[in-house]
N, C-alpha and C positions, 0 to 999 in steps of 0.2 A: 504494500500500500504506500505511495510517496505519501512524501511529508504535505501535512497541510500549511498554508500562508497564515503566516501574523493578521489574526483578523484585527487585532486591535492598530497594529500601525496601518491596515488598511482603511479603516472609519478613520483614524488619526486623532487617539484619543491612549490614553497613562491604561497601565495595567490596572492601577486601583479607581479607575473612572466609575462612578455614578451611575446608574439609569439617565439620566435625563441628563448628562452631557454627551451617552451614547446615542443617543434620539436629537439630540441637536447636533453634531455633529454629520449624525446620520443624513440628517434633511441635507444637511448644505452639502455634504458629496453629492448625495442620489440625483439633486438637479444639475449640476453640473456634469455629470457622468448619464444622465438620462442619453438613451439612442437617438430618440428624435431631437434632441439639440446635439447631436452630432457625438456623442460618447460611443466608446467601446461596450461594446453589448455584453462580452464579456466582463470588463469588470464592475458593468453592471449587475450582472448575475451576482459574480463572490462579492461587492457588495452587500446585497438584499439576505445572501445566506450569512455571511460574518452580521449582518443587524440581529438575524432568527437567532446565532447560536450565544449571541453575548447576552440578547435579552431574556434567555431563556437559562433560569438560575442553575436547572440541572446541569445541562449543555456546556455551560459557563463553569461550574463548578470542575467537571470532567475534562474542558477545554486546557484551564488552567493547569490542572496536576495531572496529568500527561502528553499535553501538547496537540492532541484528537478529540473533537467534538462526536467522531463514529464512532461506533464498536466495531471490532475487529470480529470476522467471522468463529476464530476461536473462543472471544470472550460471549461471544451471542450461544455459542453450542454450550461452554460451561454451565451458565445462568441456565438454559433450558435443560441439562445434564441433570439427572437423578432431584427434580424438583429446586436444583440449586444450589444443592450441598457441599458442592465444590466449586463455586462463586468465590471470590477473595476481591475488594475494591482494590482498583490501581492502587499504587504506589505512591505518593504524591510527590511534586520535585524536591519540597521541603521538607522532605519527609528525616532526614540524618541530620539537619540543623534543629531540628523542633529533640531530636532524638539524644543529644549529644547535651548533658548540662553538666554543671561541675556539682563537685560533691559539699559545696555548698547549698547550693538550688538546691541536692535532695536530703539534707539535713532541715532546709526548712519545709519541703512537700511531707516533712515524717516519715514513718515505719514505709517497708514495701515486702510484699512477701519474698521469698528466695527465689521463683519461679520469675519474676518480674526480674529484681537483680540482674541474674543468669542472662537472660534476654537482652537485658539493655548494656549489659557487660559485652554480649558480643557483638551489637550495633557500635558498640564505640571501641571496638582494635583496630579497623583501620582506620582509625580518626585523627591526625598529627597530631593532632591537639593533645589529646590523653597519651601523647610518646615523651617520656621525661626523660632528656637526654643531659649528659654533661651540663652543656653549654645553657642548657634552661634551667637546669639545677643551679650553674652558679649566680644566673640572672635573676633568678627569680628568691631562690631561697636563702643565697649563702651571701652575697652583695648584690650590689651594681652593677654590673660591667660596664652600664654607660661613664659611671662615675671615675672607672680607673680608665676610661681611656687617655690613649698619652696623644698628644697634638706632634702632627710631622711637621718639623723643625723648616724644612723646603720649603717654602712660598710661594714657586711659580709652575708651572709645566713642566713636563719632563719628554721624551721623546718613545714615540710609543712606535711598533713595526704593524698595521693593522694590515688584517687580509679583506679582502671580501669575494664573493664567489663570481666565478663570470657566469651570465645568465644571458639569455637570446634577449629577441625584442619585446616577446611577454612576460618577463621578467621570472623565467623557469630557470633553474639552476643546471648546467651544460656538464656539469665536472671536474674533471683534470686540474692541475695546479691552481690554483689561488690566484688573486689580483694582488699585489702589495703596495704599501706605500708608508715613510716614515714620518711620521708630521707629530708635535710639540703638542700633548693633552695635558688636562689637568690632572693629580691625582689625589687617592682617597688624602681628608683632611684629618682623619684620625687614627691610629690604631688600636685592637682590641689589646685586650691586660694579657692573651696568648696567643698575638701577630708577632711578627719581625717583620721589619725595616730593611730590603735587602737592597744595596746600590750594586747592580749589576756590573760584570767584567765581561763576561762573554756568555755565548747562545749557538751554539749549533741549529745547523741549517737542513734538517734531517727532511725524509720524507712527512711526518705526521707534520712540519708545518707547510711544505711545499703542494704536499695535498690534503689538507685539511679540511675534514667534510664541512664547511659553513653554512650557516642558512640563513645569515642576515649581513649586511656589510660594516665593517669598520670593528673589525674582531681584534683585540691584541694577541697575535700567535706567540707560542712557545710553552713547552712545556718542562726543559728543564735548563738549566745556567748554572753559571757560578757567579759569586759576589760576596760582598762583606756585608754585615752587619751595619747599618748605619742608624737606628734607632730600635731600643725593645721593648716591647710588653713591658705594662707593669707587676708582672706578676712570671715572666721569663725568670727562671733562674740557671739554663742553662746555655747561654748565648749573650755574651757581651759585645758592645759597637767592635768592629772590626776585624770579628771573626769571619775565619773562610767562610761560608757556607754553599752547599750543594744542591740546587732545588729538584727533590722526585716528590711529589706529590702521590696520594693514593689515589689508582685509579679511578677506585668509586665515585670519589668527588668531584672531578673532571672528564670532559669529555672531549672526543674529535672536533666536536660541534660547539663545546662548549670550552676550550685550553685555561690552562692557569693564568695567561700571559704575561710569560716570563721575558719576552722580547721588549724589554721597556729599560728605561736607566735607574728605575725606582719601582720596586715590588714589594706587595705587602702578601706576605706567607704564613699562615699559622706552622705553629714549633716542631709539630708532626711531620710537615711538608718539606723538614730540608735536614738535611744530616751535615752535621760538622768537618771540617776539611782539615786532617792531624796536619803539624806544622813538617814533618818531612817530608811531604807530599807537595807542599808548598816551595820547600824550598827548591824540591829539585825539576817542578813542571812548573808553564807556564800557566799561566789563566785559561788561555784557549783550550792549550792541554786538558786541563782538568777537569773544561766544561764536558768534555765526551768521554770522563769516569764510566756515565752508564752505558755508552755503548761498546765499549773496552770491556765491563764487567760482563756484559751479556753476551760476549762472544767466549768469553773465560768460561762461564756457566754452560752454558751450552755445550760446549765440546766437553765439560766435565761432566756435567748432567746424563749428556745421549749416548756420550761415546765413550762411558766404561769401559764398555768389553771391548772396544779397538786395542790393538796390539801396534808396535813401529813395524813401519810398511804397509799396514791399511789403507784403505784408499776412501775421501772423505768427499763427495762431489756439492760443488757449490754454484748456483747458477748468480747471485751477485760479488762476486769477491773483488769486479773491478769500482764497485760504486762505494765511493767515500769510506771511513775511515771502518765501518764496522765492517766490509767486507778485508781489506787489509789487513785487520786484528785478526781475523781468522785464517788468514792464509800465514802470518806471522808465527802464532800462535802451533797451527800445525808444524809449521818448520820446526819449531822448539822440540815437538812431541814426536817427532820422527813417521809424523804423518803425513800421506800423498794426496794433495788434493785435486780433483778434475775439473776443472772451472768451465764452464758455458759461459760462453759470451754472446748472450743477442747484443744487436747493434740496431739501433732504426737505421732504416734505410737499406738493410741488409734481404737476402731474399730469407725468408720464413720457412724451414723445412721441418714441419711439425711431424711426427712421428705419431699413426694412427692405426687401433684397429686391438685385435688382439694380445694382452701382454704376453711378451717372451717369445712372439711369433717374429721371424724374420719379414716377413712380407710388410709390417707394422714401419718400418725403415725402409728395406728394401724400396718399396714404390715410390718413395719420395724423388723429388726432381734434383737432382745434383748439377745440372747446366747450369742453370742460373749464375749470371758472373754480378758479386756488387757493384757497385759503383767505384770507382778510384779512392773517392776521398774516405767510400767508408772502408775500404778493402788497406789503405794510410792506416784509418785508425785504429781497425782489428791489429796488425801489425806491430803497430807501437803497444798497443794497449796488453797485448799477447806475450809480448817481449818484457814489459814490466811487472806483471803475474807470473810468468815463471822467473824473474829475479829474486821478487820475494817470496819465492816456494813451491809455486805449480810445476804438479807437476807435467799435465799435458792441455791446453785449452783447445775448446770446440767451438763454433760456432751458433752448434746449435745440437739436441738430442741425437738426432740423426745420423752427425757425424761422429759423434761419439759410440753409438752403436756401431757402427760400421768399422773405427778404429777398435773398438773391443776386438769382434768379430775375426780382425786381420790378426789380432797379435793374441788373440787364446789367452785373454786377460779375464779375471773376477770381477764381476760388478759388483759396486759400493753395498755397504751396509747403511751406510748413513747419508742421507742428503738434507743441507741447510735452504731453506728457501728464503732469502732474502728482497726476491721481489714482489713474490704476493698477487701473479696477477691471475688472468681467470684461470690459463693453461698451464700454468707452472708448475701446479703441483701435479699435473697427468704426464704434464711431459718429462717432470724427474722420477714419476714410479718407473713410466720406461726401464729408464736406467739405471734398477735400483734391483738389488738379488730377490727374491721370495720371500714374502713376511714371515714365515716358518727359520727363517735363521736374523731372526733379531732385528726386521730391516724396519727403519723407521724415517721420516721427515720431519723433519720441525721447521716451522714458518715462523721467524723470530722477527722479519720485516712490516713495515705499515704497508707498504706498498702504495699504489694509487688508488688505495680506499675503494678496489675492486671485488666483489664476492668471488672467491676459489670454486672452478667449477669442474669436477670430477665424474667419470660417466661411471657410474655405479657398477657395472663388468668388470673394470677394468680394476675399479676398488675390489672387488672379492676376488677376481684372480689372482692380485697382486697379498692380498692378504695382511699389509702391514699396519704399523699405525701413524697415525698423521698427529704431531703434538702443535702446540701454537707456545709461546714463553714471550713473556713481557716484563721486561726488568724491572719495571716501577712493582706492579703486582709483585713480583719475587724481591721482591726489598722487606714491601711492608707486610708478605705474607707470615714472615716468623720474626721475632725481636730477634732473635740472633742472625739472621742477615744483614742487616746495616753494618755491624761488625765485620761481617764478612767480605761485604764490598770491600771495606777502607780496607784490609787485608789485602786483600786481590791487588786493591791499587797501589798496595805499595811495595807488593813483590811487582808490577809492571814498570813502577817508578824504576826499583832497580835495574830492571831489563834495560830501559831506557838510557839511564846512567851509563852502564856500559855499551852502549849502542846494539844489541841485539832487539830492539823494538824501535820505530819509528811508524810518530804520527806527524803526518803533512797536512797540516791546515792553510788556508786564503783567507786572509782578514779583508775585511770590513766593515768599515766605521761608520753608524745610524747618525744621520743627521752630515754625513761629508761624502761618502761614496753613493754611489747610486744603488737602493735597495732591489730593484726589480734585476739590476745586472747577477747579484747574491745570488736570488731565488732563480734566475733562467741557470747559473752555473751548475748550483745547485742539481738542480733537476736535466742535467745534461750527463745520460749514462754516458759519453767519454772522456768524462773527467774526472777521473779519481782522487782530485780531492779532496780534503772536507771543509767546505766552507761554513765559516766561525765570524755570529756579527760581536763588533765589540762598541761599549756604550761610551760616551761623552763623559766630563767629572759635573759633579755636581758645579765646579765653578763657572766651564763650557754650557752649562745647560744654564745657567742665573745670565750668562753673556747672553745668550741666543737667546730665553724670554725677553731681556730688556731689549733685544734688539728687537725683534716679533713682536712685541708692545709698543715701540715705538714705531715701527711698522705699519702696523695694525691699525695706530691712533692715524697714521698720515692715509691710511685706508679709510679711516671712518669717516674723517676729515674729506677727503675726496668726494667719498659717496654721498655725504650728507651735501656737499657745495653738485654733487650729477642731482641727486633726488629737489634738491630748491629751486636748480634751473629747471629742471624736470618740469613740476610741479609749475613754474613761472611760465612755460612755456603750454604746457595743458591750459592750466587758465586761459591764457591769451586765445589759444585757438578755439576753447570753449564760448570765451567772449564773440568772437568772430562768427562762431559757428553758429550763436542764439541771434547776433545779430542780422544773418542773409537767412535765419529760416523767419525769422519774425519779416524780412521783406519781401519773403515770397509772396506770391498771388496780390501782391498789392500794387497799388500805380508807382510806387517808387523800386520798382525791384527792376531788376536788370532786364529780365525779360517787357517789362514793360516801357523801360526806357529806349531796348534798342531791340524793337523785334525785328523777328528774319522773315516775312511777307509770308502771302499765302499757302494753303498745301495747295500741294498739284494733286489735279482731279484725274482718276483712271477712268471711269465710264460715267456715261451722261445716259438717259432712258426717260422711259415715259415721255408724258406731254412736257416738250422743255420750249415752245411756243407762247402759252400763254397759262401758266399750270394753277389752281386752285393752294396746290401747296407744294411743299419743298420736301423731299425726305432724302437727308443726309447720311451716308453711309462710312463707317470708319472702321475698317477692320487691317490685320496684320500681314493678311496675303492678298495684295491687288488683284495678281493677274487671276489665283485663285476664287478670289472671291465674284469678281467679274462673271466668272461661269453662272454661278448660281444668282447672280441680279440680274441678270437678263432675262429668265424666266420671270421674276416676280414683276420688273416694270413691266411688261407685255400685258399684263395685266391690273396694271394701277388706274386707267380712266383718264382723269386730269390729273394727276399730280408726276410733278417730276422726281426723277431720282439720279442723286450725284454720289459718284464714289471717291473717296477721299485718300489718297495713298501716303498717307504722313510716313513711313517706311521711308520714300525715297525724298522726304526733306530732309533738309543740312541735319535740323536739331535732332534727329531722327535716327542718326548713325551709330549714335552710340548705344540706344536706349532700343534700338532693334536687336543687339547682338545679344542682350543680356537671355542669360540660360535658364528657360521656364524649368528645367529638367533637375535641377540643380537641388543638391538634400536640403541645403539650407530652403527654398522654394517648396519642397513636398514636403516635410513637415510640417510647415507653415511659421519658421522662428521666424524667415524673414519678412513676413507680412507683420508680426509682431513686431519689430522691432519700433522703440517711441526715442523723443529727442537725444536720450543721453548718449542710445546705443547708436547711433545715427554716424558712419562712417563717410569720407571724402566720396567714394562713387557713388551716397544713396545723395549726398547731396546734388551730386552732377546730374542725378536721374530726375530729382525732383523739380531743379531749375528743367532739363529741359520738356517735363512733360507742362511745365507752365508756359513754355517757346511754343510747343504742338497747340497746345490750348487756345494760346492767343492766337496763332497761323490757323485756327482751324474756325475761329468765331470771324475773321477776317476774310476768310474763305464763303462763308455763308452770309456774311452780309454784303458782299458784292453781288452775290446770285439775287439775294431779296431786293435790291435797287435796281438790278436788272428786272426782273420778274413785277416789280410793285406789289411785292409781298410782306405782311407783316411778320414779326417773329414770331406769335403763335400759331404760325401758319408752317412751321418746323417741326418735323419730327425727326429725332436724331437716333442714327442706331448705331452699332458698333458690335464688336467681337475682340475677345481679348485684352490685348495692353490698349490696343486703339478704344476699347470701349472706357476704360478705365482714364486715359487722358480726356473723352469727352463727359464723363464723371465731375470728374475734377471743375473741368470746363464750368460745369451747369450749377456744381454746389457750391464753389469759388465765386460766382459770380460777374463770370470773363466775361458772359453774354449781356449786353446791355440791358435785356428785358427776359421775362423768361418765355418759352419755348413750348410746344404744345404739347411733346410727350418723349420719354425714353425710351427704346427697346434694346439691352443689353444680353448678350449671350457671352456667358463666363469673363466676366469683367474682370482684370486683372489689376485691382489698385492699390497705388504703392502707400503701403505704410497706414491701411487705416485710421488709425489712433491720432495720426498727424493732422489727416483729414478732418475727423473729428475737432481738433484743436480748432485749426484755422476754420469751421466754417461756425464753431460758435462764437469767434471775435468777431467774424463778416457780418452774421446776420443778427444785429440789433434792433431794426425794423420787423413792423407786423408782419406776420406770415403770410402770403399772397391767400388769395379764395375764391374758387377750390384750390387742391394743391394740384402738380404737374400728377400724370399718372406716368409711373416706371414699372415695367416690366425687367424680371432679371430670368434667364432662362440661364439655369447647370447642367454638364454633363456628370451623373454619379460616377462616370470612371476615369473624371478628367482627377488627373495625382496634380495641375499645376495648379490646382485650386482649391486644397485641404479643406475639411470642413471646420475645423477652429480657425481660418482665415473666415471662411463665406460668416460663421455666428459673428465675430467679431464687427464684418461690414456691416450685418444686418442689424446688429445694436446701432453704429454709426448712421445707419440712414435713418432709424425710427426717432433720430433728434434732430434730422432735417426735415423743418417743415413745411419745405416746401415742395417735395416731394412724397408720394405715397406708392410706396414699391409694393409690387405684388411679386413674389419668388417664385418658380415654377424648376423642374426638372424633367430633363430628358433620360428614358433609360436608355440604358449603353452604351453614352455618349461618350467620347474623351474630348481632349482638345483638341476640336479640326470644327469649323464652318463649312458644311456640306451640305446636298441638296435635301435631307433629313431638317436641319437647321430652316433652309429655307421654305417648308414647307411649315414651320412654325411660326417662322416670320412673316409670312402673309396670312397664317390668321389671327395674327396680334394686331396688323395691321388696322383690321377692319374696326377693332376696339380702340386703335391709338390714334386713326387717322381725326382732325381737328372736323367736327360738323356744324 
């Protein structure tokens, strides 16, 4: 069953509304929205039913506490089920807020049986509320915590690394790498009584920030660094200012989506989030060094973890060992351990010889395409990159599974027991079982990489043939998963210290500096699998960062300062043109307006018919296609008696050129905004439209009264007709008052007039005098499928004309008509004729 609409925001009335602001409310929609003034039939319909189900208390009550005014056919079978035994009323939405009190509330509601207790005991376990954690225990019961907050000593901005996600043109998230950029935020103003103050040195540039699943922009990336101490808790007792410290946070609390953000010059960490950095560690790495502790530890673990039972000489395959500094540690690391490892190297741009089909089967390789030649430059970089993996250890690199089966194959070698997955991406892990012995002798994976935040996609045959097991390992998790881990890292790091001291371990970092290098260059290096190596941002001092606000303030003020002096001329120059602009619409249609001061002469006439000798009357004809229209007036003069008929082709006068082109077809025209539009919204071409339908107007009353001097005909002895824009200029014509006297009658078909509402203005400042009597009679004939003449346009005119009183319009519609003047049309206009003709 879809969801039902908001009947209350449809009436347009508060959830806790009245009866009787529902029912007023109701009226003034239902007439506005009624069909025959031109509303949607439909939402007149859910209208009249959102009225039934609000004023109906049942309906309403049921609407409210679950969102359906219906019953659902299984609530209707229940109710009729065994007399209704098994009926239960919905749920109400408020039903866990009404449910949830504290144990005050029910000290003073008195006793309650045990049965009630019980019940309301397990409506409130998933309740945060009733979760008394540490941090509310000591807020609430033991002190303050607002009270011991300590104030951060920094004053201004600090410089933050933010990602945001790249997203298409509807604003859908696309994936891959992250946007970045480094720019000067404010930070928090206090911290808690068990935060640290940490001033950042370095920040590894791993994959979890390079693709960092985001979901909204302007994120602080990073999830771990190194830094000192620059301000603590007041209630820290284990961290004084200027201690190392190491930021891993527990996974739990952080997410892909959601990072610590460690990438900033000033981080506020609770005590749990960061382990202390012993001073021999210090003395003998660098900052950068030390910020990829956890990636150094988690390549140590892991080979310690997975690969017990390897013996020297085992063979350990790795398909990232050329990307950044953790694939390095484990190639390193092996060397130490007198272990061989197989490195795969894909390359973008490389050809993809994916290995497919059944495990352990030759054909599964075999079929693959071996022609395929790289390209030069990537065929350079295998090369190079090939050559610096087996420096540090490899022992044989591939390009890709395929070829590594095939070199097995050749040389009657053992497949790995262990495979590290460093990349993580969908095929990874199918393409290292490939290559990997039968899960019956200990064979395993472990995916220790973020990868590009891809799901691992493995075809299930190929998992139980293969037999083994898949692990996943996450260093932060294995930190804070036993107290005795933290220990163990600083351990680990400081037998690697050693290693390093004696040069049997090297880590290659590329610095750069937030707020002086270019951060997006970081993150493209970063994420460039041929470059191995690991890029490390490093922060500004707190004194650089107080320079750089006061400059960026002083900046900023010579910004506002700017913008405020663009916004006053802004502002100085609106006014004026608004002055200008009240000023030529206030002299439209009047004897000082430009069109009256400098008209462009008569229109030119397309056809002349009927008695044009000595004629009884005049009937003027103004429509938008001459030669068109021509056809269809020849039948009807051939038939008019005495009166003549002139056609008017204002189309090919001067004023006329521009005001012809304009686009009936046009969205802003079929909804009808632009017939609404009134003086404020009023742009430079409505102006140029309006002067010149006031040029046609006067050219078209100049037109007519040379024919009547000619003929010795009075003006009530005119009948004017039109079609279209041309009906709409001779409109104007008649209720502006262009015409000296007035005229015997109107016959308009789909009058096209610009701006209503305008109309309206100007013709109650014109007509101060009494109403003529009788009034002129007008006819307006529609087509219902003309789209250039929306029905909230035609209501809008038809309010504007029932205040001219000098007219009395009668509306009429044609079915099936669109906008075209055909011999349809013309058969209409000759029998209006006989009703308009003057007798």
């Amino acid at each position: 069953m879809s969801a039902e609409p908001d009947y209350y925001a449809l009436i347009g009335v508060d959830r806790t509304a009245t009866l009787h602001e529902i029912r007023s409310k109701f009226r003034a929609k239902v007439l506005a929205e009624h069909p025959d003034k031109g509303g949607d039939p439909k939402k007149f319909q859910l209208l009249n039913k959102a009225y039934n189900i609000l004023t109906d208390q049942e309906k309403r009550r049921r609407y409210d506490a679950t969102g359906s005014a219906e019953k659902s056919a299984e609530e209707e079978f229940v109710e009729g089920f065994g007399g209704g035994r098994l009926h239960f009323e919905p749920r109400a939405k408020d039903a866990d807020e009404k449910a949830v009190v504290s144990l005050q509330d029910r000290i003073i509601l008195g006793p309650q049986t045990h049965e009630e207790g019980f019940a309301e005991w397990l409506r409130q376990r998933d309740q945060s509320a009733m979760v008394l954690t540490d941090k509310d225990f000591m807020k609430t019961h033991l002190f303050n915590a607002a009270e011991l907050a300590v104030k951060v000593n920094h004053p201004g901005p600090v410089h933050h690394v933010l990602g945001s996600p790249k997203t298409d043109a509807y604003g859908q998230t696309l994936g891959g790498a992250v946007q970045v950029q480094a720019k000067p935020r404010p930070i928090k103003k206090t911290i808690d009584h068990d935060e640290v103050l940490i001033r950042m040195l370095a920040v590894p540039v791993d994959d979890s920030m390079v693709y960092a699943e985001l979901k909204k922009a302007g994120v602080c990336l990073g999830m771990t660094g190194v830094g000192r101490i620059e301000q603590a808790g007041s209630r820290v007792e284990d961290f004084k200012p200027e201690d190392a410290v190491l930021i891993l946070p527990k996974p739990a609390k952080y997410s892909a989506e959601k990072p610590v953000g460690s990438a900033r010059t000033l981080v506020t960490c609770n005590v749990e989030d960061v382990i202390k950095v012993p001073n021999e560690i210090l003395e003998e790495l660098t900052p950068e060094q030390i910020s990829l502790t956890p990636v150094v530890v988690a390549a140590y673990t892991v080979l310690e973890q997975y690969g017990s039972k390897l013996k020297p000489g085992d063979s350990v395959l790795m398909n990232a060992a050329h990307m950044s500094v953790s694939g390095s540690a484990l190639l390193q690391l092996c060397k130490l351990l007198k272990l061989k490892p197989l490195c795969l190297l894909p390359l973008p741009g490389a050809p993809k010889n994916t290995v497919k089909g059944e495990y352990g089967s030759k054909s599964a390789w075999q079929d693959a395409d071996t022609r395929q030649v790289p390209p030069p430059t990537v065929r350079a970089a295998y090369e190079r990159i090939s050559e610096l993996l087996v420096t540090m250890g490899a022992e044989e690199v591939f390009p890709d599974a395929a070829a590594l089966l095939r070199w097995r194959d050749r040389n009657q070698r053992m497949l790995p027991k262990l495979a590290l997955d460093g990349i993580a991406s969908r095929d990874s892990v199918g393409q290292l079982i490939h290559c990997l012995q039968p899960g019956d002798k200990d064979t395993q994976i472990v995916v220790y990489g973020h990868g590009t935040a891809q799901p691992i996609e493995v075809a299930p045959p190929l998992l139980a043939a293969w037999g083994g097991k898949i692990n996943g390992f996450h260093i932060s998790r294995w930190v804070h998963s036993s107290s005795a881990n933290p220990k163990k890292m600083v351990a680990i790091m400081e037998n690697v210290t050693k290693l390093v001291r004696s040069n049997k371990f090297v880590i290659d970092t590329v610095l750069y500096k937030v707020g002086e290098d270019p951060i997006s260059d970081a993150f493209a290096r970063a994420a460039d699998p041929t470059d191995s190596s690991q890029v490390v941002l490093i922060f500004p001092t707190l004194a650089e960062e107080l320079q750089t606000s006061t400059e960026e303030q002083r900046k900023e003020k010579q910004r506002q300062l700017a913008a405020a002096d663009q916004e006053t001329q802004r502002r100085k120059e609106e006014e004026e043109r608004d002055k200008l602009k009240t000023e030529w619409l206030n002299l439209l249609f009047t004897e000082q307006s430009v069109a009256a001061m400098s008209p462009e002469g008569p229109l030119p006439s397309s056809f002349d018919g009927g008695e044009t000798r000595s004629p009884s009357n005049l009937l003027i004809w103004i429509g938008d296609n001459p030669k068109g229209d021509s056809v269809v007036l020849k039948d009807i003069a051939s038939s008019l008696g005495s009166s003549a008929l002139l056609s008017m082709a204002w189309t090919e006068h001067p004023a006329g050129e521009a005001y012809s082109e304009f686009n009936l077809k046009a969205p802003e025209v079929v909804d009808g905004s632009w017939y609404m539009r009134d003086r404020p919204a009023f742009e430079n071409q409505d102006l140029d439209m309006l002067h010149d339908v006031e040029l046609l107007g006067r050219s078209l009353v100049e037109s007519v009264e040379s024919r009547l001097n000619e003929y010795g005909l009075d003006w009530k002895n005119v009948v004017l007709m039109g079609f279209g824009k041309g009906a709409g200029v001779a409109l104007y014509a008649v209720l502006l008052k262009l015409f000296p006297k007035p005229i015997g009658s109107l016959l308009l078909f789909s009058p096209v007039v610009l701006f209503p509402s305008f109309l309206g203005e100007k013709m109650q400042a014109i007509n101060t005098g009494p109403a003529p009597v009788p009034a002129m009679k007008m006819f307006a004939v529609w087509g219902n499928r003309n789209r250039s003449t929306p029905g909230t346009y035609r209501q809008l005119l038809t309010q504007v004309l029932r205040k001219a009183p000098q007219v009395h319009c009668t509306p009429d519609t044609l079915p099936e008509a669109d906008h075209s003047f055909d011999a349809k049309c013309g058969a209409v206009l000759q029998q209006l004729l006989s009703l308009a003709l003057p007798r």
